[in-house]
C-alpha positions as CSV (number, residue, x, y, z in Angstrom):
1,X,54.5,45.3,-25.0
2,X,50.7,45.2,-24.7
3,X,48.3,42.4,-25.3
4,X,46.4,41.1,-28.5
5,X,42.9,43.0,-27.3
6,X,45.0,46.3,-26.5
7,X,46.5,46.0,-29.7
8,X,43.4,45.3,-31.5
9,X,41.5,47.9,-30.0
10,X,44.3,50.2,-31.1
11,X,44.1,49.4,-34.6
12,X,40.5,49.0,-34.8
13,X,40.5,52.7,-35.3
14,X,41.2,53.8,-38.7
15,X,42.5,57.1,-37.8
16,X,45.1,55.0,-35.2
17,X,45.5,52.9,-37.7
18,X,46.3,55.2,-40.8
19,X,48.8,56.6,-38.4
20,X,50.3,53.3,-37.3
21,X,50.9,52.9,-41.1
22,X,52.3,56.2,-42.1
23,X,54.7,55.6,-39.4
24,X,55.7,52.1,-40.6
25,X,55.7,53.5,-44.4
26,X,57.6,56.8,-43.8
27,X,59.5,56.5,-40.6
28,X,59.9,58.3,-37.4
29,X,57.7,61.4,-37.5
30,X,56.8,64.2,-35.3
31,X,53.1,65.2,-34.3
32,X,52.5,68.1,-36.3
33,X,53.5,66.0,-39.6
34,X,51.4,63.2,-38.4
35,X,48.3,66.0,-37.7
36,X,48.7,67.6,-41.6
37,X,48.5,63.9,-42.9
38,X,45.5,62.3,-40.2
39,X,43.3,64.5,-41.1
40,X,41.9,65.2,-37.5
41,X,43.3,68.2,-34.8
42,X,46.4,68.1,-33.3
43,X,44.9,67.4,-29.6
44,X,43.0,64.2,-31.6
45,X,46.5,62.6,-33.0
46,X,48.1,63.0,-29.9
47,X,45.2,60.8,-27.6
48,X,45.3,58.5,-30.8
49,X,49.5,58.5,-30.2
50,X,49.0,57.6,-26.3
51,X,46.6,54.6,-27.2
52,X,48.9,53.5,-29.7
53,X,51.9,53.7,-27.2
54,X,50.3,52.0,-24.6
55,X,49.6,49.3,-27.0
56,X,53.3,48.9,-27.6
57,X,52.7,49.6,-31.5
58,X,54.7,53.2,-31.1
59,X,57.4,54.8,-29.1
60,X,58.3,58.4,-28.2
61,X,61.4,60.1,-28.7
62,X,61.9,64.0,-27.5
63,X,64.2,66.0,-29.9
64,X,64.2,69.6,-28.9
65,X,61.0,70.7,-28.8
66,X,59.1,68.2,-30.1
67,X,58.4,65.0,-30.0
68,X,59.0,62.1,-32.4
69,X,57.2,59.1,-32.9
70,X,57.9,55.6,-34.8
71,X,56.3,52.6,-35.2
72,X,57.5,49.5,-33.5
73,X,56.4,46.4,-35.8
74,X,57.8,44.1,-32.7
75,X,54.5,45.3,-31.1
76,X,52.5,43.7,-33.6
77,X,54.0,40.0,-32.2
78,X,51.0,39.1,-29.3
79,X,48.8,39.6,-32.2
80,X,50.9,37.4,-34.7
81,X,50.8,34.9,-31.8
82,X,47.3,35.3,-31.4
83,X,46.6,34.4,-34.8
84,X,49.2,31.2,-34.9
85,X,47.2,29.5,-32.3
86,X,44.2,29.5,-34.9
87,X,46.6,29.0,-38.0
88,X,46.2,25.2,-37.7
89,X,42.6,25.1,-37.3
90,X,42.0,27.0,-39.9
91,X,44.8,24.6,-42.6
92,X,42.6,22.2,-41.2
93,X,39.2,23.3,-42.4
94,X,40.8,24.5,-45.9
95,X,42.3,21.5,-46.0
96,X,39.1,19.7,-45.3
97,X,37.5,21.8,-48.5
98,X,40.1,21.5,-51.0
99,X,39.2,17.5,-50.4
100,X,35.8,18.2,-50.8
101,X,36.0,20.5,-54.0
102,X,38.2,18.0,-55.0
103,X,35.7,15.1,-54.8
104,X,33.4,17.4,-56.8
105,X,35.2,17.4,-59.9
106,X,35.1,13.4,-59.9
């Protein structure tokens, strides 16, 4: 599935990451489709597509002769998890503020 630094190199990209969305918005789509709507070459999407892959945020389907691509939002999990473990920090500290701005008004 990849890990949280895999995936966030992945989408640290915009280009990876307008692609990554396009697929989530609009579906399963094939390379040349994804190349007319990046913006960038054909040989460009594709190495984005592999990094993407191997990040667990896409898989590959072959249909003829060409190949389809789709997001996989399961991938996105190791970086939900990721930020859980800081979730209750962070309630923490707001919580910690909203006491203080709080104390303000008084």
């Amino acid at each position: 599935m990849g890990t949280p630094t895999e995936q966030f190199h992945a989408l640290a990209d915009p280009t990876r990451r307008g692609i990554f969305e396009h697929l989530l918005r609009d579906g399963h789509q094939t390379v040349r489709s994804l190349t007319q709507q990046a913006g960038v070459s054909q040989p460009a999407v594709s190495k984005h597509l592999k990094t993407l892959k191997e990040a667990g945020l896409v898989t590959d389907h072959p249909q003829g002769r060409e190949t389809h691509y789709q997001a996989t939002p399961e991938g996105l999990v190791p970086i939900f998890n990721w930020v859980q473990e800081y979730a209750v920090y962070w309630q923490g500290r707001l919580d910690d503020l909203e006491r203080l701005l709080d104390g303000m008004d008084e």
